[in-house]
N, C-alpha and C positions, 0 to 999 in steps of 0.2 A: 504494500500500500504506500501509496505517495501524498503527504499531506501536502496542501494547497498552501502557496507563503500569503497569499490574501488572510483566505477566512479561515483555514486551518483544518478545510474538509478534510476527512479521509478518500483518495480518489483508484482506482484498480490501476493497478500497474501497467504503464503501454499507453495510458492517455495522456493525449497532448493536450485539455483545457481541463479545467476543473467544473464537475457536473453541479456545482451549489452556485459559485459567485462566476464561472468563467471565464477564471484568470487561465493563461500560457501557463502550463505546468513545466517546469526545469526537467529535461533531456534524460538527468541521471541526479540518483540522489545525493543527498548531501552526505560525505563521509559518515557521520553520526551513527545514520540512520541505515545506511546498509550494512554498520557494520553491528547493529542492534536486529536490523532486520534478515540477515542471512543473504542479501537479496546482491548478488556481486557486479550487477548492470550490466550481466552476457546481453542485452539487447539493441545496446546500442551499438552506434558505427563507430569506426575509429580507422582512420587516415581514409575515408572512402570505401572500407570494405565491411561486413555487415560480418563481427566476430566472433556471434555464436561462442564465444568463451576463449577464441583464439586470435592467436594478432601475426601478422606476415611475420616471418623470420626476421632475423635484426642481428648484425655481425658483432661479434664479440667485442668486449671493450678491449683497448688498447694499454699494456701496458710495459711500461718502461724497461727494457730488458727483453722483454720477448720477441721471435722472429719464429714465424711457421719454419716445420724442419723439411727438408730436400727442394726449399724452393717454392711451395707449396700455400695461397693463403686460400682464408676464407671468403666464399663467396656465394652471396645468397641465390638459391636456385642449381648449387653444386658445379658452377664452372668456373674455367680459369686455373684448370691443372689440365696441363701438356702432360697427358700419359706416355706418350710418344718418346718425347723427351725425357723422358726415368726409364724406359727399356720397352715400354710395349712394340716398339719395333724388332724384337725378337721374336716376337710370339710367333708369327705368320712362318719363318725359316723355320724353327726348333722343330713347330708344331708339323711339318712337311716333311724335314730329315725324320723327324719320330717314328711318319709311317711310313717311309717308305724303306728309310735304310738305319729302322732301329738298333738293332741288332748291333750296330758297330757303335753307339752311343754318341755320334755326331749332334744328336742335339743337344746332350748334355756338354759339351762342349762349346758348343754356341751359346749357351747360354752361364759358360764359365765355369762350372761343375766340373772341371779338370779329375780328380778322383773319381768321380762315380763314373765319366763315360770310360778313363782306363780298367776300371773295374767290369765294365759291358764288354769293352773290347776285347781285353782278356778272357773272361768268361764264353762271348762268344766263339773265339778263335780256339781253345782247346777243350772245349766242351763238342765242338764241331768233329775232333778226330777222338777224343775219349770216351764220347756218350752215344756217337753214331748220329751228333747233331740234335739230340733231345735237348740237350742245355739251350743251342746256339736259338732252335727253335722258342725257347721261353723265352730267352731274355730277347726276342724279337719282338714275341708278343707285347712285353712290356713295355719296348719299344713304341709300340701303336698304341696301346692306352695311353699313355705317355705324351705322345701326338697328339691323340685325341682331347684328351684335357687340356692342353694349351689350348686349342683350337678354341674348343669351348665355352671358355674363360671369357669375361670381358676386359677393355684394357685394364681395368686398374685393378682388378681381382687379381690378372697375369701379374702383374707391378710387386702389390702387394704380396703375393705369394712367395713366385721365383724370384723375381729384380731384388728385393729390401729385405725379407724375411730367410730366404736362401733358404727352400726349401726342397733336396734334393729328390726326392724318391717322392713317387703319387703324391 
């Protein structure tokens, strides 16, 4: 309820004139009163947009010392990071070499996992004359999952994952 500043009616919440004297009833209440009455003015507008309880995003305060890390700031509506430029331009290679010529670990190499593709490579190359090629055969397959999750990925999942987190295996 919204009393009227004239005559001090009580008036239903959401009207604009007061139903006794018809005075312009005030938009939103007086701190007092909403904060006696529960009532927190989800109805009205604010900067043009109608808030139902929310209000548009709004960038972080600034403070003295701080710099986003890898180059990286905030920006309302989530743009303004170059995935590209942190490594997403690996994804499309790794994720190709994966399927087609996993087996030898050329995408973990692309992607600077120096260990883990010598680890494929080896595997594959004497798994190939001591297992009759069963080994060489898996670790191809993993190869192609492998591929295929990059693939998959979007740029900044790709980023996030392999580029910054160096996450070598699935």
């Amino acid at each position: 309820m919204i009393a009227c500043p004239s005559c001090g009616a009580e008036n239903v919440e959401g009207t604009r004139f007061c139903v006794k004297c018809g005075t312009t009833l005030p938009s939103s209440p007086a701190p007092e009163s909403w904060r006696q009455s529960g009532d927190l003015g989800q109805q009205q507008t604010q900067q043009g947009y109608q808030s139902g309880g929310y209000a548009p995003p709004q960038a972080p305060p600034s403070y003295p010392g701080y710099a986003p890390q890898h180059g990286m700031s905030y920006q309302p509506g989530g743009g303004g990071t170059d995935w590209q430029a942190l490594g997403a331009n690996k994804k499309m290679p790794a994720g190709l070499c994966g399927i087609l010529v996993g087996g030898f670990g050329v995408h973990k190499f692309i992607l600077g996992y120096q260990t883990e593709g010598i680890i494929m490579l080896v595997v594959w190359l004497v798994g190939l004359f001591l297992t009759c090629g069963i080994a060489s055969a898996a670790v191809s397959v993993v190869g192609i999952i492998e591929g295929v999750m990059y693939l998959t990925k979007s740029d900044e999942e790709f980023v996030r994952t392999y580029i910054q987190n160096k996450k070598g295996w699935f």
